[in-house]
Every structure is written in C-alpha cells, then in structure tokens.
C-alpha positions in Angstrom: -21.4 -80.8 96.8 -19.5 -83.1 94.5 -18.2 -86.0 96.6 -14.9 -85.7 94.6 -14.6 -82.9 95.4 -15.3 -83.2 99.1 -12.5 -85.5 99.0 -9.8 -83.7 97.0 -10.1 -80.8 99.7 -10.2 -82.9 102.2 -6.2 -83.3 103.7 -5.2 -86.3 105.5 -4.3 -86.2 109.6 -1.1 -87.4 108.7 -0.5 -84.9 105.9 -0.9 -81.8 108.3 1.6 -83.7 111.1 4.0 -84.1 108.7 3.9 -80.5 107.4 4.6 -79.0 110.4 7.6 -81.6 111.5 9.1 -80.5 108.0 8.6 -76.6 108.7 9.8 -76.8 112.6 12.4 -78.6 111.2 13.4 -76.4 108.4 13.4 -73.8 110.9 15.5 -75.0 113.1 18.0 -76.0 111.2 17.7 -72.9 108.7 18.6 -70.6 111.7 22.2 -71.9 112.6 23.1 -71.9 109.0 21.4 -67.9 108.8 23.4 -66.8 111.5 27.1 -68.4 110.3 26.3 -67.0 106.5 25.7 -63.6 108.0 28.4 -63.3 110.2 31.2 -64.7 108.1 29.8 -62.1 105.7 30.1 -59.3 108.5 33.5 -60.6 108.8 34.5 -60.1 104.8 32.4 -56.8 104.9 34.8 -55.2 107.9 37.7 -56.3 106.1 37.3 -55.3 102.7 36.5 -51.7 104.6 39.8 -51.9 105.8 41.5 -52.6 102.8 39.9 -49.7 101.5 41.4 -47.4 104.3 44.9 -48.4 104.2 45.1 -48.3 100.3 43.6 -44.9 100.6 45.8 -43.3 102.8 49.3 -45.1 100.9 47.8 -43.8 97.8 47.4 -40.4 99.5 50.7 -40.9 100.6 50.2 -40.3 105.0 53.2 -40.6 106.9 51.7 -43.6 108.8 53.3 -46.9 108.1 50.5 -49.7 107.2 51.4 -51.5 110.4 50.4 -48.9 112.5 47.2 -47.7 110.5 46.2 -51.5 110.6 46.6 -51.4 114.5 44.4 -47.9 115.0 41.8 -49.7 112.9 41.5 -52.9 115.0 38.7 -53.1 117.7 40.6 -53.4 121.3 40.3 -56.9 121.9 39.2 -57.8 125.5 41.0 -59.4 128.4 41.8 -62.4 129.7 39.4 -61.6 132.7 36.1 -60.1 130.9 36.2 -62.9 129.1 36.3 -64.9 131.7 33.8 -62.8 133.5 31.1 -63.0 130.2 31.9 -67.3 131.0 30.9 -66.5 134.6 28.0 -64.8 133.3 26.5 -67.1 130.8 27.2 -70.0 133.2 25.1 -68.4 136.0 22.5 -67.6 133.6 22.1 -70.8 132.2 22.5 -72.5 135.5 19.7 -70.4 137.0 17.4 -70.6 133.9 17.5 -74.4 134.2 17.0 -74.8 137.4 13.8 -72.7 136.9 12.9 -75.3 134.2 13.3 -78.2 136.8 11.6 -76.3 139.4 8.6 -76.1 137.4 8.6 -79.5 136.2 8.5 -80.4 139.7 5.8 -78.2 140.6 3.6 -79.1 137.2 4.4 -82.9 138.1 3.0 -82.8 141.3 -0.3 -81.3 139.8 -0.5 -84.2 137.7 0.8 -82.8 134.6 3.7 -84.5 133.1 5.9 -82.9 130.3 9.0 -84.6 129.3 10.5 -81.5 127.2 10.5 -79.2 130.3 12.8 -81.4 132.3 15.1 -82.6 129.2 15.2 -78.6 128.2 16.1 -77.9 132.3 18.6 -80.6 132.4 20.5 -79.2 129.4 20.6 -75.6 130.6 22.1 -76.6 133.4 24.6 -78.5 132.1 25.2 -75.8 130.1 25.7 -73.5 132.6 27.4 -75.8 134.8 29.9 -76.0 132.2 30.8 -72.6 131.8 30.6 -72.4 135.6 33.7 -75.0 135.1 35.4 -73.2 133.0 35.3 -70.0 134.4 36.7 -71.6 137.5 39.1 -73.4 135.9 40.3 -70.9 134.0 40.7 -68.6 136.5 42.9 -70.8 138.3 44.8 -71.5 134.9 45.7 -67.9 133.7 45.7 -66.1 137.3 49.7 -64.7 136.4 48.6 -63.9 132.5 46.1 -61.8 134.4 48.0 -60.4 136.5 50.4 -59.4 134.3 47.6 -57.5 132.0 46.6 -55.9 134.5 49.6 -54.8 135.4 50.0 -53.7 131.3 47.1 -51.7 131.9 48.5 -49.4 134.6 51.8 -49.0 133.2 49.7 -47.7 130.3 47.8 -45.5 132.1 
C-alpha cells in the first residue's frame, strides 16, 4: 500500500474523542429542545381542533352558547390533591432510585472500583426526590382547607 494513503485513512485518537463528545452532546441537548417543539405543537394542534368545533356548531346554529361548548370540550383538570399525590410519587421514586445509585457506589467502592458519575448521578436523584418529598409535604400543609373544600365540591356534585 501507498504510505499516503495509509495515512489519509488513518484518523487521529483525538479526532474519534472529539466526535463522540460532539454527538453525546448534540444529543443531549437536541432532546430537551425535541420534546418542548413537540409539545407546544400538541398544544396549537388541540386548539385549533377546538376552534374548529365551536365555529362548526355556531355556523350550524346549536342552541349551545360558546361558553358552555368550550367548557364540555376542556379536559377535567385534576385536583389539588392528585397533584399533590403525583409530587409524592415522583419524590419517592426519585428518592428511592438514588439511593440505589449510592448504594451501589458503596458496594462497587468497596470492591475497588471507583466511579465518580454513579455517586454524582445518586446524589442528584435524591435531591431530586427529596425535593418533591418537600413539596408534597409542604404543600399539603399549605392548601389542606382548598382541599377540603374540593372535596367537599365533589360530593355536593355527586
């Protein structure tokens, strides 16, 4: 073989490295971006679907007023407490799932294998979740009579 050419298809170590911090990179912070573009576009979607119904039916002339048809087509928002309780959820989760993290780089430490990312990734999650244990408690104590008061809603409408 040609030693030019030997050399042309030859790639640097550095060249690879690089490569693959740009991709991970690209990835990561593609994805947040992905998810915000497709969700405000979910948003615009649902609404321009209701547009459609309530100009449909006034052209169609229903009886309904537009208030009320715009009040059938909203999704039932939830309450004060399964919000809380999806808080409580997540912060349990996340609690656990770091504490698994920690418990492992405890146990991989003391074979003699040391791995930074594990215990700054366990660390986070359970802050995280530690957080939202917070506010779930917090909260609770904060809107107990708002609660109250929706669920008392709740069985005058039933």
């Amino acid at each position: 073989m040609n030693t030019l050419t030997v050399l042309l298809s030859a790639t640097p170590w550095w060249l690879s490295s690089v490569f693959e911090d740009i991709v991970i990179c690209a990835i990561i912070f593609s994805i947040p971006i992905l998810i915000a573009i497709l969700s405000y576009r979910r948003k615009v979607n649902e609404t321009n679907k209701r547009a459609e119904v309530v100009l449909a039916a006034l052209e169609k002339g229903s009886g309904e007023m537009p208030e009320e048809l715009m009040k059938s087509l909203n999704k039932p928002q939830k309450s004060i407490k399964e919000r809380l309780l999806g808080k409580l959820l997540w912060g349990l989760s996340f609690t656990i799932f770091g504490a698994v993290l920690l418990v492992a780089k405890i146990v991989r430490y003391n074979a003699g294998n040391t791995d930074e990312m594990i215990s700054l990734g366990g660390i986070a999650l359970l802050a995280l979740g530690i957080g939202y244990l917070v506010y779930y408690f917090v909260g609770r104590r904060m809107l107990s009579k708002e609660i109250e008061a929706e669920e008392r809603e709740n069985l005058k409408e039933k």
